[in-house]
N, C-alpha and C positions, 0 to 999 in steps of 0.2 A: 190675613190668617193668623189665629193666636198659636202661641208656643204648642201649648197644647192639641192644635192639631193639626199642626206640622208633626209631632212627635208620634201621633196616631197614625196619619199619613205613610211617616217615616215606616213605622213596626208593620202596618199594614201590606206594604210595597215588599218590604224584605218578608214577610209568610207569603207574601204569594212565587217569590224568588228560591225562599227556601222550597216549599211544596214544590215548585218548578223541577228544581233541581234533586228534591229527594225523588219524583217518578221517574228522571234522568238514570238516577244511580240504582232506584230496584228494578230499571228494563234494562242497562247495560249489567247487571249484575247478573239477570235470569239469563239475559243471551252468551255471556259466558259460560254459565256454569250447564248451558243446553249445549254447546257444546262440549264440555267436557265431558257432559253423561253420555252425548252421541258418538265421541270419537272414543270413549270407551265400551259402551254395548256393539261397538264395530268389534273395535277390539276383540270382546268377547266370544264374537259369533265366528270369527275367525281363527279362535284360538278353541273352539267347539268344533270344527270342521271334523270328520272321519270319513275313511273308506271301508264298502265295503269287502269283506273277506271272502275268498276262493270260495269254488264249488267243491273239495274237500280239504280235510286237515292230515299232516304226516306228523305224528310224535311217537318220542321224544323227539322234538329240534338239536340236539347234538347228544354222541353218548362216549366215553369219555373211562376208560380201560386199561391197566396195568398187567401184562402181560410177558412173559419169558418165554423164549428161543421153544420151538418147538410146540407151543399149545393150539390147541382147539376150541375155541368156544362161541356160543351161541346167545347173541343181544337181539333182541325184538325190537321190531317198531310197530305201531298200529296205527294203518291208514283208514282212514273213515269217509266214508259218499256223503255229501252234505245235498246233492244233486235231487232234483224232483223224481227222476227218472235213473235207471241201472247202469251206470257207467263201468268201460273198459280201462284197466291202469295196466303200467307199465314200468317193472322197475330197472333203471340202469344205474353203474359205479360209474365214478371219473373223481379221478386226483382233484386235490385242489392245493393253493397256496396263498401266502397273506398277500396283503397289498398296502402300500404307504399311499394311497391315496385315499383322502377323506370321503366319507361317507361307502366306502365301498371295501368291507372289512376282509373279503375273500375271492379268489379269482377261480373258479370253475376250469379246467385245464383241457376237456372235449376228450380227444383220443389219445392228448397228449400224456406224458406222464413226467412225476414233478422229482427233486432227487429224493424226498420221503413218500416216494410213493406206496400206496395201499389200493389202489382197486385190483391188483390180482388173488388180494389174499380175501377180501370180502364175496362171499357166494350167498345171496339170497336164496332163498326155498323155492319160492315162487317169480317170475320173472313177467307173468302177464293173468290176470283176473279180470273177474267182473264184480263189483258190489253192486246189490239193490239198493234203492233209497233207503235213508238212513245208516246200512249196516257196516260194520268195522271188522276188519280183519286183524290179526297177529302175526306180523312176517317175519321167522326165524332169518336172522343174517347170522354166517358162518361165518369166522374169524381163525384163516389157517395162517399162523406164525412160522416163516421159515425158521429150522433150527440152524442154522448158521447166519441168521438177520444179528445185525448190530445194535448195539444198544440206542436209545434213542425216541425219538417220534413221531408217527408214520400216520396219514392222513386221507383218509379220502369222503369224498360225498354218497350216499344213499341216493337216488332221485327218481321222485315218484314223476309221473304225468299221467294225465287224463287222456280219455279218446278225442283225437282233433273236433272240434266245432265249429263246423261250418257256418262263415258270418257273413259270404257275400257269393250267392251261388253263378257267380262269373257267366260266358254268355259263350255262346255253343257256333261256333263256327262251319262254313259249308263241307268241311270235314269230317264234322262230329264231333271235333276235340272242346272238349272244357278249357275258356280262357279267363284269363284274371280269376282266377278263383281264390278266396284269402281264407285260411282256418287259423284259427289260434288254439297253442297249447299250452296248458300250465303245468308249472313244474313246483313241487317244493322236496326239503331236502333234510336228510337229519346227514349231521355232520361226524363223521368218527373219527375219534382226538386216542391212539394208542398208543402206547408207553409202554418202548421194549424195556425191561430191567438190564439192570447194568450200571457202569461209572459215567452221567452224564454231567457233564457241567451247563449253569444257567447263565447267561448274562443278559442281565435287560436292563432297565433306567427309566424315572420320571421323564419324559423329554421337555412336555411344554403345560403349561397350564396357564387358563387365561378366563377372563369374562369378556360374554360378546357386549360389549357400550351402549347399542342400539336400545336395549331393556332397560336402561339405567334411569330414565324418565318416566315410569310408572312406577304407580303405586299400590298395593293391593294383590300384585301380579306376581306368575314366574318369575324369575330369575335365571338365567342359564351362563354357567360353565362347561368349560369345556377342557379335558385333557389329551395326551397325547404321551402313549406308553412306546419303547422302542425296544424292539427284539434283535440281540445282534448274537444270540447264541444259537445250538444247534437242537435247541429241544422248545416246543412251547410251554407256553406260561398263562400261570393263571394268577394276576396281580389284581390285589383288594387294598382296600385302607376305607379314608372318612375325609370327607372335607367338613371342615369346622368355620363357620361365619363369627366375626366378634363385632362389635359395634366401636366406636371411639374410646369408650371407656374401659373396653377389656369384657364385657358381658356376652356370653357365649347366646348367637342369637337360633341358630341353626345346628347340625349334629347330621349332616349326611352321609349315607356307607356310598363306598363306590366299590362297583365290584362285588365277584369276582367274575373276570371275563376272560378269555382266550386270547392271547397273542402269538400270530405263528413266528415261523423264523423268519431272520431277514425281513420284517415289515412293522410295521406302525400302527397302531390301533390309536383312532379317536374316539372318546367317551363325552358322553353329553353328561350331565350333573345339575338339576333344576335343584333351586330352592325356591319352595316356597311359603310366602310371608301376607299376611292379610292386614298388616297392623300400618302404621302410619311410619315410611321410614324416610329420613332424610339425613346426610351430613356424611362421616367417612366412615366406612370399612373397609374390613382384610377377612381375607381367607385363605386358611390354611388346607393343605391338602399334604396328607399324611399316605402311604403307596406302600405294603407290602410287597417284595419283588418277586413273588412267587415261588421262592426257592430257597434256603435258608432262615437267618432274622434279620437282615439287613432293609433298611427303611429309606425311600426317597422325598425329603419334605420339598412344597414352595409356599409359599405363602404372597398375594398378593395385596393390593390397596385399591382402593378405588372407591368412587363418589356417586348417592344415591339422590338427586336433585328431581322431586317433585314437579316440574315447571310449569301442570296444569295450573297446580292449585297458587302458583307462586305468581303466577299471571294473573289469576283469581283477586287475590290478594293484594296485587300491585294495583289493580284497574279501581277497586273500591277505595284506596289510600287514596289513589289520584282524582278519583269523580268528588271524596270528602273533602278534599283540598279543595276542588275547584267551587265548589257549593260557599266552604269555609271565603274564602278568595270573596266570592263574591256578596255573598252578605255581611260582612266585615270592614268591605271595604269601599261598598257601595258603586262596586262597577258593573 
């Protein structure tokens, strides 16, 4: 065989090695990047999820009043039937108080009563109705201020409910009695936040601030923080500020408000705080979170650090370097 073709030979053997190896590199390349679009339209569909909403609405959801020793006055709520059919409601007071456990901002207290207590002083108008479908009511609630009450802030729940709905009509025994019978009733609630005048003092505090890590491997997505304000005074608060996102080099990437929201005495309020970013991020950031205390001008900052590592696409990335090498590898070196 002459030089020349060997050398044809030779070129011929490596295009079919190369070709080989480039349909290697664009099917392992589509089966990566098919899962990336699949474990993110998961993503997606799961971060699309909702429930749906009661058979009525109670607004306002909290109402929020500055009041001295001795007055009388009259706040409205409007409950509305969302219901196909004429439902019966029902309205009752019960104290409430905060709670230092996460995700459960207030505790309902039943018959009990709390030390700012306020359901004797709350008198609704009406205390049991019917609405037809669609229609809405206006419910004058009374607000009687003892005049020798102390300064401060006194608390309690509005709560509506529906007529029970029968969901399993239980099985009738040689007695006659209805057994296992289940109904369910719903409740919702506007909260009354009142504020006797007077000399009170505030004390609260940033307590914690943090990002949950679990996000920190996508791209294109939420982001979430999370804080955690502490109430150690005798009056509730209503504490605001902004979390501020920077990238490495100091460039303001985000501008989020937080607040303002209700913290009672003696408890803990956690806040959630999304950012979100559609753009390509990776490498370090900090965020700052900047806290009004509700009371004064005294400000609580933290600011954290932490690392945004793409890993789909980095994996992406890695698999095509390493498939070109091995292609390279192999026609280069004729193994």
């Amino acid at each position: 065989m002459s030089v020349k073709e060997t050398v044809a030979n030779t070129m011929e053997s490596n295009h079919r090695v190369i070709g080989k190896h480039i349909k290697f590199l664009v099917a392992g390349t589509l089966l990566v990047a098919c899962y990336i679009g699949s474990s993110a339209h998961a993503n997606a569909q799961a971060m699309g999820s909702s429930t749906d909403m009661g058979g009525f609405d109670v607004e306002p959801k909290s109402i929020e009043v500055s009041v001295n020793p001795g007055d009388v006055i009259n706040k409205y709520i409007t409950v509305t039937n969302r219901e196909a059919e004429p439902t019966r409601f029902k309205i009752e007071i019960e104290d409430f108080e905060g709670s230092n456990e996460k995700g459960r901002e207030i505790i309902l207290l039943g018959d009990e009563k709390s030390p700012y207590s306020l359901k004797d002083n709350l008198i609704p108008e009406k205390i049991d109705f019917i609405l037809k479908p669609g229609e809405k009511m206006s419910v004058p609630i009374k607000i009687e201020v003892p005049s020798l009450i102390k300064p401060g802030g006194y608390y309690a729940a509005v709560l509506v409910s529906d007529e029970p709905t029968i969901i399993h009509e239980g099985n009738i025994d040689s007695d006659g009695q209805v057994r296992n019978m289940a109904r369910v009733i719903s409740r919702q609630s506007s909260l009354f936040f009142v504020r006797v005048n007077g000399l009170i003092e505030g004390k609260g505090y940033l307590k914690d601030f943090y990002i949950l890590d679990r996000q920190l491997s996508v791209m294109g997505r939420s982001f979430l923080f999370e804080s955690s304000f502490q109430n150690d005074g005798m009056i509730y608060l209503a504490p605001s500020g902004t979390t501020t996102v920077r990238d490495i080099f100091g460039r303001v990437m985000a501008t989020i408000p937080v607040g303002p929201y209700f913290v009672l005495p003696d408890s803990t309020r956690y806040t959630d705080i999304v950012w979100n970013d559609s753009s390509f991020l990776f490498g370090k950031y900090t965020a700052t979170i900047e806290m009004h205390l509700g009371y004064g001008t005294e400000t609580n900052l933290k600011t954290i650090t932490f690392w945004i590592i793409p890993w789909r696409i980095l994996v992406l990335a890695l698999a095509i370097l390493v498939i070109v090498g091995l292609v390279a590898y192999r026609c280069f070196c004729g193994c």
